[in-house]
C-alpha positions as CSV (number, residue, x, y, z in Angstrom):
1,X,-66.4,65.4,165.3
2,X,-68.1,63.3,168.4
3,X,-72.0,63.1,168.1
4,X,-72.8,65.1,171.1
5,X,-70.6,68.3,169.5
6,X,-73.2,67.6,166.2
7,X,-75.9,67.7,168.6
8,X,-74.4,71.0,170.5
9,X,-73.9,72.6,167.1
10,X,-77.1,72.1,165.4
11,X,-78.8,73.6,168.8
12,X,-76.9,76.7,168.4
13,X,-77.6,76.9,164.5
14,X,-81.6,76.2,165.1
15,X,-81.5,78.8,167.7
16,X,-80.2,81.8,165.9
17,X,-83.1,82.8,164.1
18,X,-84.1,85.1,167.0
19,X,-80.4,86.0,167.9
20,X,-79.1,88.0,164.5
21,X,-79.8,91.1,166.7
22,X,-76.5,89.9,168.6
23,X,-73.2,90.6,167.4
24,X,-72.0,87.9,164.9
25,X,-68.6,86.2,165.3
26,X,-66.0,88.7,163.9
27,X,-62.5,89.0,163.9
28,X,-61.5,85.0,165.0
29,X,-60.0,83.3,161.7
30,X,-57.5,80.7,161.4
31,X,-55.2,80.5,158.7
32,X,-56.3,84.4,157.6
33,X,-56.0,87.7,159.1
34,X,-59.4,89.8,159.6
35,X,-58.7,93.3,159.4
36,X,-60.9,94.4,162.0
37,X,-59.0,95.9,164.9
38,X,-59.9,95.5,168.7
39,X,-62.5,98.2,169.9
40,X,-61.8,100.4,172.5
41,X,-61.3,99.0,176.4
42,X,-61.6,95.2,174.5
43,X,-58.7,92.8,174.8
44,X,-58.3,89.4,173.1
45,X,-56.0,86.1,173.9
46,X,-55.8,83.7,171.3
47,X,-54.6,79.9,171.4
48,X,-54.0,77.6,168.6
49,X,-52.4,74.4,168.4
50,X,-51.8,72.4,164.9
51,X,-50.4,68.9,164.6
52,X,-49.4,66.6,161.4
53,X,-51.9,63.6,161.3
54,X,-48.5,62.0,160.1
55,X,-45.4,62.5,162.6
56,X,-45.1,64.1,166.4
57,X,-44.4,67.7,165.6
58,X,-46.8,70.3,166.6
59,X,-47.2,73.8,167.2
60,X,-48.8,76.2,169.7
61,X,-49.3,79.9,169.3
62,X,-50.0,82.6,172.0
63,X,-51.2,86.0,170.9
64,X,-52.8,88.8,172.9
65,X,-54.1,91.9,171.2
66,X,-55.0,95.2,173.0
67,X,-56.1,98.7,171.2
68,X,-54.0,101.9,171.7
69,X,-55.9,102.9,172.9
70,X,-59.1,102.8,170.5
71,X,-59.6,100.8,167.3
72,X,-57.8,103.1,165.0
73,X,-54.4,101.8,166.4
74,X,-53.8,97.8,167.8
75,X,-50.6,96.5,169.0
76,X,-50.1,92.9,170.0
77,X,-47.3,89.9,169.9
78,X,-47.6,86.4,169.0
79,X,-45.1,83.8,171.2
80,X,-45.0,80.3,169.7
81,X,-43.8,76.7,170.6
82,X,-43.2,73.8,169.0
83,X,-41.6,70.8,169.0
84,X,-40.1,68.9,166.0
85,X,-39.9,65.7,165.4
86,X,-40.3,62.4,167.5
87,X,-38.9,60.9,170.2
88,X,-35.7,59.9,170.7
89,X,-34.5,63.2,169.0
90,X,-37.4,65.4,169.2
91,X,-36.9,69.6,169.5
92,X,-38.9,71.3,171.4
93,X,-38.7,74.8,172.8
94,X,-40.2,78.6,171.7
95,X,-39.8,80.1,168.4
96,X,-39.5,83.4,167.1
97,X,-41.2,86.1,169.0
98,X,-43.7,88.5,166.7
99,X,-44.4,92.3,168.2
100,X,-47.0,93.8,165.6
101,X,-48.6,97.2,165.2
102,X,-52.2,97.4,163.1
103,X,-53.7,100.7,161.6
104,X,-57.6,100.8,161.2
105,X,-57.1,102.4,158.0
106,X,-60.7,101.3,156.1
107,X,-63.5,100.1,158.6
108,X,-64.1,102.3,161.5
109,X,-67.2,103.7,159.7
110,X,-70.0,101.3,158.8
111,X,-69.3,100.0,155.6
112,X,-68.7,96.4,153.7
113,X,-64.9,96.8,153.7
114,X,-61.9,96.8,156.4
115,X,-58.2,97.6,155.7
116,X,-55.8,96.9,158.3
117,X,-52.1,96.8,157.0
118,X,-49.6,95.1,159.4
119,X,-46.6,95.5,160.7
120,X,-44.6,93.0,162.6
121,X,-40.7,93.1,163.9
122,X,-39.8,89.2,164.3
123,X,-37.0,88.9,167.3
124,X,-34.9,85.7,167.0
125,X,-36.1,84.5,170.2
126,X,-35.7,80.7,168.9
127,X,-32.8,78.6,168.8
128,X,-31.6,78.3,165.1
129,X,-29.2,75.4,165.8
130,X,-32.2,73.4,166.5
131,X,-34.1,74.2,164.2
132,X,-36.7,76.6,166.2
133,X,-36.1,80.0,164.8
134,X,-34.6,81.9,161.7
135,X,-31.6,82.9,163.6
136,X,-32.0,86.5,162.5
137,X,-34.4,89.7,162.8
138,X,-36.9,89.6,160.6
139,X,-39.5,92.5,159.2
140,X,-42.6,91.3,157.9
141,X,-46.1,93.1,156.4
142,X,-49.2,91.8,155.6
143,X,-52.2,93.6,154.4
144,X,-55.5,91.8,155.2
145,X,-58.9,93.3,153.4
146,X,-62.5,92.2,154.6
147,X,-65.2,92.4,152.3
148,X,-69.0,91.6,153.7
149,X,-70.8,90.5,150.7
150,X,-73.8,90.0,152.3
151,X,-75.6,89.5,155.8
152,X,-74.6,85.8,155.8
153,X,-71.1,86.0,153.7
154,X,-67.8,87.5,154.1
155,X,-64.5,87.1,152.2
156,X,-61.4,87.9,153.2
157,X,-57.9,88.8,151.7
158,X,-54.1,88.8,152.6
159,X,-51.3,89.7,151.0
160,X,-47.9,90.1,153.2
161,X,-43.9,89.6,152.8
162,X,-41.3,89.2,155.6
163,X,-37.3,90.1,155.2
164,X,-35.1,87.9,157.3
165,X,-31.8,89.4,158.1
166,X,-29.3,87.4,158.3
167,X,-30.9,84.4,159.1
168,X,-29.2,81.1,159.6
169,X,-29.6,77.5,159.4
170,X,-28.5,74.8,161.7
171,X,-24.9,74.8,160.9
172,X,-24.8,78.3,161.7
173,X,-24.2,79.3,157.5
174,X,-25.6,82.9,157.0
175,X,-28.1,84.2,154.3
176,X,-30.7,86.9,154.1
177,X,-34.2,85.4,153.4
178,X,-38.0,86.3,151.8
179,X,-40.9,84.6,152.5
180,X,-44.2,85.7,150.4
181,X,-47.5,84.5,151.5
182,X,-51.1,85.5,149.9
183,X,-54.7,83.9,151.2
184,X,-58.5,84.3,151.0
185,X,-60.9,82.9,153.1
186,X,-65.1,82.8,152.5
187,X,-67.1,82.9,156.5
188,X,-70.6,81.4,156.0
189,X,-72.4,82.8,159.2
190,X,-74.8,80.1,159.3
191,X,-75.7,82.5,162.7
192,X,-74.2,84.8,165.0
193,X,-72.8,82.3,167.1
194,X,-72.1,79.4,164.4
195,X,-69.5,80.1,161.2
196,X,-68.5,77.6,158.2
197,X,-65.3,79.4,156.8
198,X,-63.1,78.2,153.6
199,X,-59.4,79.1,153.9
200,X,-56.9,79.0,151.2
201,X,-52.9,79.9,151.9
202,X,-50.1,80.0,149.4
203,X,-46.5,80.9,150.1
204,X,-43.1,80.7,148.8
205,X,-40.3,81.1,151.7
206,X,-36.6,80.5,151.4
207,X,-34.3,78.8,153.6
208,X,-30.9,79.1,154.1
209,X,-28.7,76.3,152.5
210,X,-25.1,77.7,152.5
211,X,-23.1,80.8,153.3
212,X,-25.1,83.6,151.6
213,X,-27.2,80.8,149.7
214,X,-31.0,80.3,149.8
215,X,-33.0,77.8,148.6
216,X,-37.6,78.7,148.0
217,X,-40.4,76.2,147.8
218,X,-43.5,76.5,147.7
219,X,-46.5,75.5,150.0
220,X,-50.2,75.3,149.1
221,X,-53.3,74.5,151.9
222,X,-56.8,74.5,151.5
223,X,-58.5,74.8,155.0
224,X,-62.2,73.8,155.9
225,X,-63.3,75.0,159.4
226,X,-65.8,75.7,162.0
227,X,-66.0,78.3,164.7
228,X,-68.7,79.1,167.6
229,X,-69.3,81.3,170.2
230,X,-70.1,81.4,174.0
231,X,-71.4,84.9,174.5
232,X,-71.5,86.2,178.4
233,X,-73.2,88.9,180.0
234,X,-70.3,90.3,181.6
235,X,-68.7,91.1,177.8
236,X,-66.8,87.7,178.0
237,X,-67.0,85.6,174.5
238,X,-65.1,82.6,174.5
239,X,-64.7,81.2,170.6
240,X,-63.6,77.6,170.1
241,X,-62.8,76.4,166.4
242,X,-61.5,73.7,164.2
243,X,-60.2,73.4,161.3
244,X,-58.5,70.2,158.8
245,X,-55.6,71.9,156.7
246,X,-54.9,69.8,153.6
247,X,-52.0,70.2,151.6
248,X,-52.5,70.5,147.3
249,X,-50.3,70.8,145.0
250,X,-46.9,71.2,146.1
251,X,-48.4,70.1,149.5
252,X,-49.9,67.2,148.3
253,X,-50.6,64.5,151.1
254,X,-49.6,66.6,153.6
255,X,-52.9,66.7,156.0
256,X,-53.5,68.7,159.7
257,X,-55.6,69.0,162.3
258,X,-56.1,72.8,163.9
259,X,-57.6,74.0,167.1
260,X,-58.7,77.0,168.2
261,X,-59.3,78.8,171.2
262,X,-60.1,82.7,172.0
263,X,-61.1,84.4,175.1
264,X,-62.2,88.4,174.4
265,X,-63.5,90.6,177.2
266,X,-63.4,94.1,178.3
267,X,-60.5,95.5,180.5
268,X,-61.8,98.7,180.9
269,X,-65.1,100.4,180.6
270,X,-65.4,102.0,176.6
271,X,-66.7,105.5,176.8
């Protein structure tokens, strides 16, 4: 981090003693799904990009979510690409497509807790013989929980599973797979504008290996971050963020660097 973005941060944190009467930062985590659904006439467009400090592959993500048409109900998709590898033999195209449906099931009343279970259908939109997709439809369902345990901190929870059918690997050999993935995160809202968050991911996912034959590792990341916010008058709020995923454990050594954009405005007037 350059000394001018220290500088830029500390002004935001030493001016948010007289700003809590804004709305803090909310639903913009990294590694973790929030399960706080978009309010009504209020769409969002997130970017993030991730790289190994160690190798050339990287991967971007697209995701747009809109409310349908209030907060009770969100549907949005998730479109990522990636390349693997270096040159001379690098891979690089779009993965698997994600369409996903939320429910506002805890949260639309003022409370400490949100519930928003997931569900996603996973389109094999990326080319298995390369390596950029599962080769197969895929179900998956996560159930994120937010708990505010006080003015300043928040923790949040994920629990989810996705169901590969028939996927397959690059020699074409066919297996259904299960992938398992839990996390919890802790948001320090240092202010409205200015979060420290903590995120922790486990998951166990299988990979094809032969026909009808899978083979399931384990990963482990601990992920320290930073997010801010650029609030507008027109209902604009741009959200940068970064965030240094290190592997432990069965991850050990591996280390990332992840950025984060989001731009969230209205589309329509809320009534």
């Amino acid at each position: 981090m350059n000394v001018a973005m220290v500088l830029g941060l500390s002004v935001l944190v030493s001016g948010t003693t007289s700003a809590w009467a804004q709305e803090p930062i909310k639903d913009n985590s990294f590694l973790i799904e929030e399960a706080y659904n978009q309010e009504k006439g209020v769409v969002q467009h997130i970017n993030t990009f991730s790289r190994p400090t160690a190798g050339d592959s990287w991967l971007y993500t697209f995701t747009q979510e809109w409310p349908m048409p209030s907060q009770w109900h969100q549907v949005s998709f998730t479109l990522p690409v990636q390349q693997l590898g270096g040159a001379p033999e690098s891979r690089t195209g779009v993965g698997d497509l994600a369409l996903n449906y939320r429910y506002q099931l805890v949260g639309m009343k003022e409370g400490p807790v949100a519930v928003s279970p997931r569900l996603s259908l996973l389109a094999a939109t990326g080319n298995s013989k390369r390596g950029l997709g599962t080769g197969g439809t895929g179900l998956q369902a996560n159930l994120p929980v937010s708990w505010e345990l006080s003015s300043r901190v928040v923790t949040h929870w994920n629990a989810g599973l996705t169901h590969t059918f028939s996927a397959r690997n690059e020699r074409g050999d066919k297996a259904s797979t299960n992938s398992y993935a839990v996390g919890q995160s802790i948001v320090w809202l240092a202010g409205p504008r200015v979060n420290f968050m903590l995120e922790t991911v486990w998951s166990r996912s299988e990979a094809v290996t032969g026909a009808n034959r899978t083979e399931s590792g384990d990963s482990l990341y601990v992920s320290p971050g930073i997010r801010w916010s650029h609030d507008f008058k027109s209902g604009l709020q741009i959200v940068p963020g970064l965030a240094f995923p290190i592997g432990v454990g069965p991850s050990s050594g591996d280390r990332s660097i992840f950025v984060y954009l989001s731009f969230e405005h209205p589309f329509r007037h809320s009534r």
